[in-house]
N, C-alpha and C positions, 0 to 999 in steps of 0.2 A: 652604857655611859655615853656620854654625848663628847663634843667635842671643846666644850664653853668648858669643862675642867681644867683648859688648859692656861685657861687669865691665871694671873699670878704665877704660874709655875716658877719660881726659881733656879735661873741655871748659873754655872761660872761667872757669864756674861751680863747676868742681870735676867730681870724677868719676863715671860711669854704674855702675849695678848692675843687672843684670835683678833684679827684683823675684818675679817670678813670671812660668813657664813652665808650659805645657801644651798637651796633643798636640789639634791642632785636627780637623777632617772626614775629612783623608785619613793616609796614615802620613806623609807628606813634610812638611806642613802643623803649624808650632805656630803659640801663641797667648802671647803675653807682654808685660807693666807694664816698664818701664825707668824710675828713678828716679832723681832729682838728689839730693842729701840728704834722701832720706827722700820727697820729693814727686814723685808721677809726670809724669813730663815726655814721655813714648811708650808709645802703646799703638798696638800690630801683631798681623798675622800675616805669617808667613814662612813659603813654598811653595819649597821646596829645586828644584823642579824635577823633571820626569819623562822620561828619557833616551825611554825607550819610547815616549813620546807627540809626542816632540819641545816637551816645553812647559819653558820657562827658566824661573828661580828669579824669582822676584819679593818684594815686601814690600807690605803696604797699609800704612799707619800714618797716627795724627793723633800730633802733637808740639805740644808750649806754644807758642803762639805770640805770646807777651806779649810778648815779646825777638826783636824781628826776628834778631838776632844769632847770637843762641843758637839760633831756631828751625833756622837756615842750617845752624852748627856738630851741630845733630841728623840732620838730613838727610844733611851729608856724613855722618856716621857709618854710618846705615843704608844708602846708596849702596855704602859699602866693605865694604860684606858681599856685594855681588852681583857675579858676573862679569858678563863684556864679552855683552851680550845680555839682560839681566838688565834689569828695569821696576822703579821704585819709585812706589808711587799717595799721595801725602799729601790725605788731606782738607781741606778748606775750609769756611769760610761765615762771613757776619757780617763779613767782614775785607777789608784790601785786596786779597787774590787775588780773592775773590769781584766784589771790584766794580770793579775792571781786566777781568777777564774779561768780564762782561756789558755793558762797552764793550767789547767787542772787542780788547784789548791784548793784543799776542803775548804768551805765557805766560810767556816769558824777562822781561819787561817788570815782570811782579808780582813780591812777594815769593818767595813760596813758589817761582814758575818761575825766577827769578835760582839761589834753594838747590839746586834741583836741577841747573841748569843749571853750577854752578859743583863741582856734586859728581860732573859727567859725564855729565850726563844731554844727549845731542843730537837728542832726539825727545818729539815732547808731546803728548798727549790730556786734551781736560778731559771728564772727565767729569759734565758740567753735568747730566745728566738720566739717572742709571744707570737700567737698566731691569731688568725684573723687581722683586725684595725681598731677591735675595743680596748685591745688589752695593753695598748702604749706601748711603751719602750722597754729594755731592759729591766729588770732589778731582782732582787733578791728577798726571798718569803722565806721568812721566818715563822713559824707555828710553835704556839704555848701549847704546852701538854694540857692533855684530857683529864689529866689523872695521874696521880702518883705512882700507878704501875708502867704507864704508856711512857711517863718522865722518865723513871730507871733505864726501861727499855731503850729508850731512842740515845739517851747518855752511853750506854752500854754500846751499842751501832755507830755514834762518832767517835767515841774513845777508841775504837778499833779503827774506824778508816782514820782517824789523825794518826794513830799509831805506826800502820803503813802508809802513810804519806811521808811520817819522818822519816823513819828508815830507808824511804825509796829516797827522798830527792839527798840524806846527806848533810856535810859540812862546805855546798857551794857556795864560794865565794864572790855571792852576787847583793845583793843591798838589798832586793824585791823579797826572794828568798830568806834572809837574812832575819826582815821584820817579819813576814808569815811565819817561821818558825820560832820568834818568839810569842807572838799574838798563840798560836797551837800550843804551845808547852804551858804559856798561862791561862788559856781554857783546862787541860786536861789537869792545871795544877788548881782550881776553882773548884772543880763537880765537886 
């Protein structure tokens, strides 16, 4: 799927226009602004994927993330361009993903991991410390299941690490903590 799926989309806010497109490093590879009225609210690239090399479509993308809400409503959006196998990377930083993470909070737990997680996403890498200078900044991959046995699977593997993350962190009476464990109990009240 390309990334011109995403004119019209309607969100809360009203609806997306890609803004601008353009052919990124390789030919499968673009680069493009997605806009709310006027104002960019997604900047991506999108790698359609390479049959030959066995490599699946993917997106990187940072999206506004003023509006916990609407950031969610962004991410499902770019989710539903990628088939079953398919990774979306949202960057981070300065934010509650960021500092859920660096306590250790299962990803599903933070903001950003609930969006992905509820846009399909059932596998997660943070990328806390990309290496090299290709790979940008922070953020957080999310991966669509292969397959409806790999989906069980990988549900089965979070539903366990959220389960001892509750029990470990408790009823701390902290606001940070506060939201991660409800974002957690309504993922594993979701599967």
């Amino acid at each position: 799927m390309s990334v011109e799926k995403l004119n019209g989309k309607e969100t809360s806010r009203g609806s997306l226009r890609v803004a601008a497109v353009r052919r990124g490093r390789f030919p499968e590879e673009r680069d493009a602004v997605v806009s709310l009225d006027g104002e960019p609210v997604v900047r991506l690239k999108h790698f359609s994927g390479r049959r030959s090399a066995r490599v699946s479509p993917w997106i990187e993308a940072t999206v506004a993330r003023d509006d916990e809400a609407l950031a969610a409503e962004l991410v499902r959006a770019l989710a539903d361009l990628l088939p079953p196998g398919g990774y979306l990377m949202i960057g981070y930083g300065d934010d509650e993903t960021e500092r859920g993470l660096k306590r250790r909070f299962p990803p599903v737990a933070t903001p950003l991991g609930k969006a992905l997680f509820d846009a399909g996403a059932t596998w997660f890498k943070d990328w806390y410390y990309p290496e090299g200078w290709m790979e940008g900044g922070m953020k957080l991959q999310g991966n669509k299941a292969v397959s409806e046995e790999a989906r069980r699977t990988h549900l089965a593997e979070l539903r366990a690490e959220v389960e001892e993350w509750l029990r470990r962190v408790g009823d701390e009476d902290d606001a940070l903590v506060r939201r991660a464990r409800e974002r957690a109990e309504a993922a594993l009240a979701s599967e």
